[in-house]
N, C-alpha and C positions, 0 to 999 in steps of 0.2 A: 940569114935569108939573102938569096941573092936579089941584085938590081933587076933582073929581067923576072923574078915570081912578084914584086911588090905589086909591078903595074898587073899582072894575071889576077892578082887577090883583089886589088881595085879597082879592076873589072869586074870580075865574082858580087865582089858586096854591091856595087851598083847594078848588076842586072839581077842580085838576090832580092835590093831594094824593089828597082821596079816590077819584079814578080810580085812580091809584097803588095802595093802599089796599086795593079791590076788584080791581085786576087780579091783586096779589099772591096775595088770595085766591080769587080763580075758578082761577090757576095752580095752589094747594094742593089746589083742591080735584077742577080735571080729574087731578093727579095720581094724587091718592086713588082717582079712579074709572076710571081706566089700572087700577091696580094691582089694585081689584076685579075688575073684567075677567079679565086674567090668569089671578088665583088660582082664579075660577069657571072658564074655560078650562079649564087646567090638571087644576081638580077634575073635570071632567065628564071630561077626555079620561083620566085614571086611571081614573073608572070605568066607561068605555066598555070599558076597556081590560080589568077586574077582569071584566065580564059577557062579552066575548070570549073567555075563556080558556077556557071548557069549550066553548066552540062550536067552537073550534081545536082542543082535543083530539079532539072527536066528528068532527071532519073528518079530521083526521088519521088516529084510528082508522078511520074507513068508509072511506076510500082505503086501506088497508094490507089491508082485508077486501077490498076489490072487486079489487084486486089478484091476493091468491093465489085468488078464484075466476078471475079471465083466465088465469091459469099456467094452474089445477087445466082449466081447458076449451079449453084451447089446446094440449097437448103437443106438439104440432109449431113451435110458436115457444119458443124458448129465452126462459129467464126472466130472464137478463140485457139483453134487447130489450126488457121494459116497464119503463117507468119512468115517475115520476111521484108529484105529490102531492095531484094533485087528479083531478077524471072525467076532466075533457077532455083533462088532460096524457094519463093513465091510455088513452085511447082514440085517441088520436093515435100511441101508441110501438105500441099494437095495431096501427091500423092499418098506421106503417113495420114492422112489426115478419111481417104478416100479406105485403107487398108483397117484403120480403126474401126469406121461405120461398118465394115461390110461383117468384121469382128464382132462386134453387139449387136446382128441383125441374125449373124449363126447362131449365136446365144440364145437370145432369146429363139428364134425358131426353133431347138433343140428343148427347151426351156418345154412353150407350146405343145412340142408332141410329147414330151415325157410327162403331161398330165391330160388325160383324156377328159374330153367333155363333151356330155351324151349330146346327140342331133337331135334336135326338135324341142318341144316345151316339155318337160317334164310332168308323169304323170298328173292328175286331179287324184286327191285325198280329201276324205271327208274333215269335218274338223276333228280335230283332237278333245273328247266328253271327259277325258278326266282330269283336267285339271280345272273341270266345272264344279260348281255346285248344283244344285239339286235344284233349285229354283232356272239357274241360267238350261239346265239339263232339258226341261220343261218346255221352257223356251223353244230352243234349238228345234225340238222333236217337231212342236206343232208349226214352227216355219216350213222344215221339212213335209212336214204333210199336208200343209197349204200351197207347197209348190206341186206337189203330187195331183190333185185335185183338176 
């Protein structure tokens, strides 16, 4: 090796150090700022979280209102048919809920006219004498002929 490469090489190893040096600490220090990250993350999504939570109960509650006013204007749809936590769920179990009723309301009206049933009272029939006896037979007759009279 010559005298003018020794100092080139120790130059080399000292600015190879200080790369060293400095990478170790750009490493320390993007750690540092991962971990900032994070914690801000982190902070902000708790108190995203901490100001949702009466937004979620007020939803909550107004769905449970909008609710028993669909029962309270619906009586004809059973209140086990809405369900829901939000409008749209709340208005969709209406709707299956409205398309059921109208369902068993065909029904049975098909139901209705596929069995006829005579207008008015049914005729008067006398009583039925034979499964009288002979004493009650007696009877009968002279009621009958005492309304006659």
């Amino acid at each position: 090796m010559t005298d003018e490469q020794k100092p080139q090489e120790t130059e080399v190893e000292a600015l190879t150090r200080q790369l060293g040096e400095r990478d170790h600490a750009f490493g320390a220090l993007k750690a540092e700022l991962e971990k900032a990250k994070t914690d801000a993350a982190a902070s902000s999504a708790r108190a995203a979280t901490e100001a949702a939570a009466p937004l979620t109960a007020a939803l909550t509650d107004a769905a449970a209102r909008y609710q028993a006013l669909i029962v309270q204007t619906n009586p004809e749809i059973p209140a086990e048919l809405i369900k829901g936590n939000t409008v749209a769920e709340l208005e969709a179990s209406l709707a299956s809920g409205k398309a059921i009723v109208q369902k068993v309301k065909a029904n049975l009206e098909a139901q209705a006219q596929a069995t006829p049933i005579p207008a008015g009272a049914p005729p008067r029939q006398g009583v039925d004498l034979s499964s009288l006896s002979p004493q009650e037979k007696i009877i009968v007759g002279l009621q009958q002929h005492d309304r006659g009279k």
